[in-house]
C-alpha positions in Angstrom: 2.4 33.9 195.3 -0.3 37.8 196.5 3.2 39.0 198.3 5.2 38.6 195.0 3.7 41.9 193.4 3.6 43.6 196.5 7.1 43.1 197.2 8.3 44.6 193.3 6.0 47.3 194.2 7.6 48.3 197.5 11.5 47.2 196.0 10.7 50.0 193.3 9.4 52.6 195.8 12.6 52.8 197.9 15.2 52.8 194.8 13.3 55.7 193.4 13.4 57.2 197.0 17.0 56.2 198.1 18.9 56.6 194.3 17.6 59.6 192.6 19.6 59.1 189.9 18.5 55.6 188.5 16.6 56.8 185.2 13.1 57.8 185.0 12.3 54.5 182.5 14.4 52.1 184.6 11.5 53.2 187.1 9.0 53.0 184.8 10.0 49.7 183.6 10.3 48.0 187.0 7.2 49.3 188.5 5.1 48.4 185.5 6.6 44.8 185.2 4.5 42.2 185.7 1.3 44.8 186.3 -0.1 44.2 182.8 -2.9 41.6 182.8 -2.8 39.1 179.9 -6.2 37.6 178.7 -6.8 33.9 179.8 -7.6 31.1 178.0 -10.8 29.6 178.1 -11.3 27.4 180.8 -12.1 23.9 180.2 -16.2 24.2 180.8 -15.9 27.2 178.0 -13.5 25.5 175.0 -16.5 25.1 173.0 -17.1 28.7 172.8 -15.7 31.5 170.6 -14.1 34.7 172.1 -15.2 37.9 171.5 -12.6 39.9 169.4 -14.1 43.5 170.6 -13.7 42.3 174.3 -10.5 40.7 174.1 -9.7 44.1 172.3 -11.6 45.7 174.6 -9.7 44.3 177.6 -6.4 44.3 176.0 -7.1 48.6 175.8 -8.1 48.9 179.4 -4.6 46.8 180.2 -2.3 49.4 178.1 -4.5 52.2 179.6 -3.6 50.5 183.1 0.0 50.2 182.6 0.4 53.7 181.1 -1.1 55.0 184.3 1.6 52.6 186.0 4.3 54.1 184.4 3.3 57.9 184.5 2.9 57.6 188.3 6.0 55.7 189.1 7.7 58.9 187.0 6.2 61.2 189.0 7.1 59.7 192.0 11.1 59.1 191.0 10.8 62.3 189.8 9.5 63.9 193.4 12.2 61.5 195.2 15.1 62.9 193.4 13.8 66.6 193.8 13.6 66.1 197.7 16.8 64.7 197.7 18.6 67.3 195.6 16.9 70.3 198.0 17.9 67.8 201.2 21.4 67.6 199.6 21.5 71.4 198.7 20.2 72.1 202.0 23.1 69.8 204.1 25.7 71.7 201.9 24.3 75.1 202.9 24.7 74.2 205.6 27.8 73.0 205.7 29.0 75.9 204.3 27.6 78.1 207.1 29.0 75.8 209.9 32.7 76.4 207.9 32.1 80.1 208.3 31.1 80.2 211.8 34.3 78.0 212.7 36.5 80.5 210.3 34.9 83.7 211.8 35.6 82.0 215.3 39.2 80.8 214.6 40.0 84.5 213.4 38.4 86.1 216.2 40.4 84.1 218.5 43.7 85.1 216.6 43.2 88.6 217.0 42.3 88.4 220.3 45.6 86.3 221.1 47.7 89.0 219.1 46.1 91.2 221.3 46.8 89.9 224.5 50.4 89.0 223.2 50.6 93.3 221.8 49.6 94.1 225.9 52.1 91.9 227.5 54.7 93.4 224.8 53.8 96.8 225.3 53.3 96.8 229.2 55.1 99.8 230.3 57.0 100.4 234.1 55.8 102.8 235.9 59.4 104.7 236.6 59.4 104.8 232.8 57.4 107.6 231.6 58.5 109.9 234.2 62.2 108.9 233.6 61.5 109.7 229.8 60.1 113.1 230.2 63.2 114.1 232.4 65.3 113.0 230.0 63.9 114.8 227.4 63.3 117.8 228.9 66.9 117.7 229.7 67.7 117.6 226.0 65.3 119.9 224.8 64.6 122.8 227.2 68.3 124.4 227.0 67.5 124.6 223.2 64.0 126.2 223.9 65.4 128.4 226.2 68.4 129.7 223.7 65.3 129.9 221.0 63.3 131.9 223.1 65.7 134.6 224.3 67.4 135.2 220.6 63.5 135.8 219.8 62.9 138.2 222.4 66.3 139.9 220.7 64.6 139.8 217.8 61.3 141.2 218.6 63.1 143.9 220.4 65.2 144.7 217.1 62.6 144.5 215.1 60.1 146.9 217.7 62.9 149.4 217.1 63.0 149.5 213.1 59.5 149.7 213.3 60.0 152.7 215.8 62.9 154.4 213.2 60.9 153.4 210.4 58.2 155.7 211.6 60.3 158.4 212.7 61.7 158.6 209.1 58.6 158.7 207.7 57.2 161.4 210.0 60.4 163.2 209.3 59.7 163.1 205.3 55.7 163.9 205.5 56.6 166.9 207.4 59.1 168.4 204.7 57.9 171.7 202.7 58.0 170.5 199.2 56.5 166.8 200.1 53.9 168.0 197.6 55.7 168.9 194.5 57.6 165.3 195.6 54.5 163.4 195.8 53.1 165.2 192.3 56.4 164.0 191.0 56.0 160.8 192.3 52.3 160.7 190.3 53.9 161.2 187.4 56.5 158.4 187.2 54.6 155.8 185.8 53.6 158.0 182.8 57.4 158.9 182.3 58.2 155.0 182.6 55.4 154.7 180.0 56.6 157.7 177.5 60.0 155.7 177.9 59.1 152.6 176.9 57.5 153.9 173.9 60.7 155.8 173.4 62.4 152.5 173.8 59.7 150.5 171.4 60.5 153.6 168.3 64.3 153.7 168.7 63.8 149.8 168.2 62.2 150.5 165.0 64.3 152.9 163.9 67.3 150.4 164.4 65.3 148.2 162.5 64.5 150.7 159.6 68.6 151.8 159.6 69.7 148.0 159.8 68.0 147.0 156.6 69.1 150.9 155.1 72.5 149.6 155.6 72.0 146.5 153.8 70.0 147.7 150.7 73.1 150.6 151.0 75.5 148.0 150.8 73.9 145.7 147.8 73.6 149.4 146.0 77.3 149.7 146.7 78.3 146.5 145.2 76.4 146.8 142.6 77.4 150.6 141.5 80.8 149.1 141.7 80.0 145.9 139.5 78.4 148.6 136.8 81.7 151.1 136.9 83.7 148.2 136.4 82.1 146.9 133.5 81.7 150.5 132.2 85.5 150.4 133.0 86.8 147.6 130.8 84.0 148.7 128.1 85.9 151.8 127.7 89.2 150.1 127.7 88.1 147.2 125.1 86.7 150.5 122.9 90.2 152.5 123.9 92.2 149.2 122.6 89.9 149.1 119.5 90.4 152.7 118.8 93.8 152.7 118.9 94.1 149.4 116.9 92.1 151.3 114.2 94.5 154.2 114.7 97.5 152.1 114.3 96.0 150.5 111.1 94.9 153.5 109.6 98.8 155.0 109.7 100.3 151.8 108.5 98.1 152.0 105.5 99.0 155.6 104.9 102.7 155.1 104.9 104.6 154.8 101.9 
């Protein structure tokens, strides 16, 4: 029947539109299906006469040229179908997304302004007690700030007077006759503290220089001893040998 092909034409249409992810050659395939004209046979008035090979080749060209065109346009249009529905897809999840947000921001909003409210009612004062607070602790505090601030008045008082001697003292010892010669004295100090520590630095030494004196006195000692001890039993041994001589010497002279 004419609505056969038109119906296949529209059936592949919406599956490319409606499944995006049916392949690109299942398209291809259904769209171009049946499209491709075959050559006729000769009709019945025309048996007698032979076909042309170059226009049956001809024609059979133009058909694989036709269906070819089929194909590449029914790609091009699953192809377009599945990129609208991937951006219409991406664009519901985006939005999605923001709608989750807005009910997150809103939900957390309205927890901190319930913790809030609840932090108001909890820390709703009485009116009697801030005043009852402050006499309390001005009870408590304000004998100690009153003991504090009389022993400092004491203190600054003791401590005007010092000042006061202090000063007297001084006034006293500026106005002596030989504050001069003192103060000159005074000058010199830290050159005597610096003569003495040099005095201190060459006795140091000289301990030094008498401690290893002492040592190289003692190892001459020992060995001065050593020497007149082996001096010693040389002159013994040559004593004993002498006398051993001596001896022989008579016994060889007797009768």
């Amino acid at each position: 029947s004419e609505q056969g092909p038109e119906k296949a034409d529209s059936g592949v249409v919406d599956e490319a539109t409606t499944s995006p992810e049916v392949s690109v050659e299942a398209a291809t395939e259904e769209s171009s299906a049946g499209e491709v004209p075959e050559i006729q046979p000769a009709s019945e008035g025309q048996e007698g006469k032979a076909v042309d090979p170059k226009e049956q080749a001809r024609l059979k060209k133009l058909a694989a040229e036709e269906a070819a065109e089929a194909k590449r346009k029914a790609a091009a249009d699953a192809l377009e179908a599945k990129r609208m529905f991937l951006a219409e897809e991406e664009a519901k999840k985006k939005a999605a997304q923001e709608e989750a947000r807005r009910v997150a921001e809103a939900k957390h909003q309205a927890e901190i302004n319930e913790l809030k409210q609840e932090a108001s009612k909890l820390y709703t004062l009485d009116e009697q007690a801030v005043p009852l607070m402050t006499s309390g602790f001005l009870a408590i505090t304000q004998p100690v700030l009153e003991s504090c601030s009389s022993s400092l008045s004491e203190l600054q008082t003791a401590q005007a007077e010092l000042i006061e001697l202090l000063a007297q003292e001084d006034r006293k010892v500026m106005t002596l006759p030989h504050m001069a010669e003192v103060a000159q004295t005074l000058a010199m100090v830290p050159m005597y503290t610096q003569r003495l520590h040099e005095m201190r630095q060459e006795m140091d030494a000289i301990t030094q220089r008498v401690k290893g004196m002492r040592k190289r006195a003692a190892k001459l000692y020992t060995k001065k001893q050593q020497e007149d001890n082996t001096a010693a039993q040389r002159r013994q041994a040559t004593l004993e040998r002498e006398r051993l001589l001596l001896a022989q010497q008579q016994a060889q002279q007797k009768p």
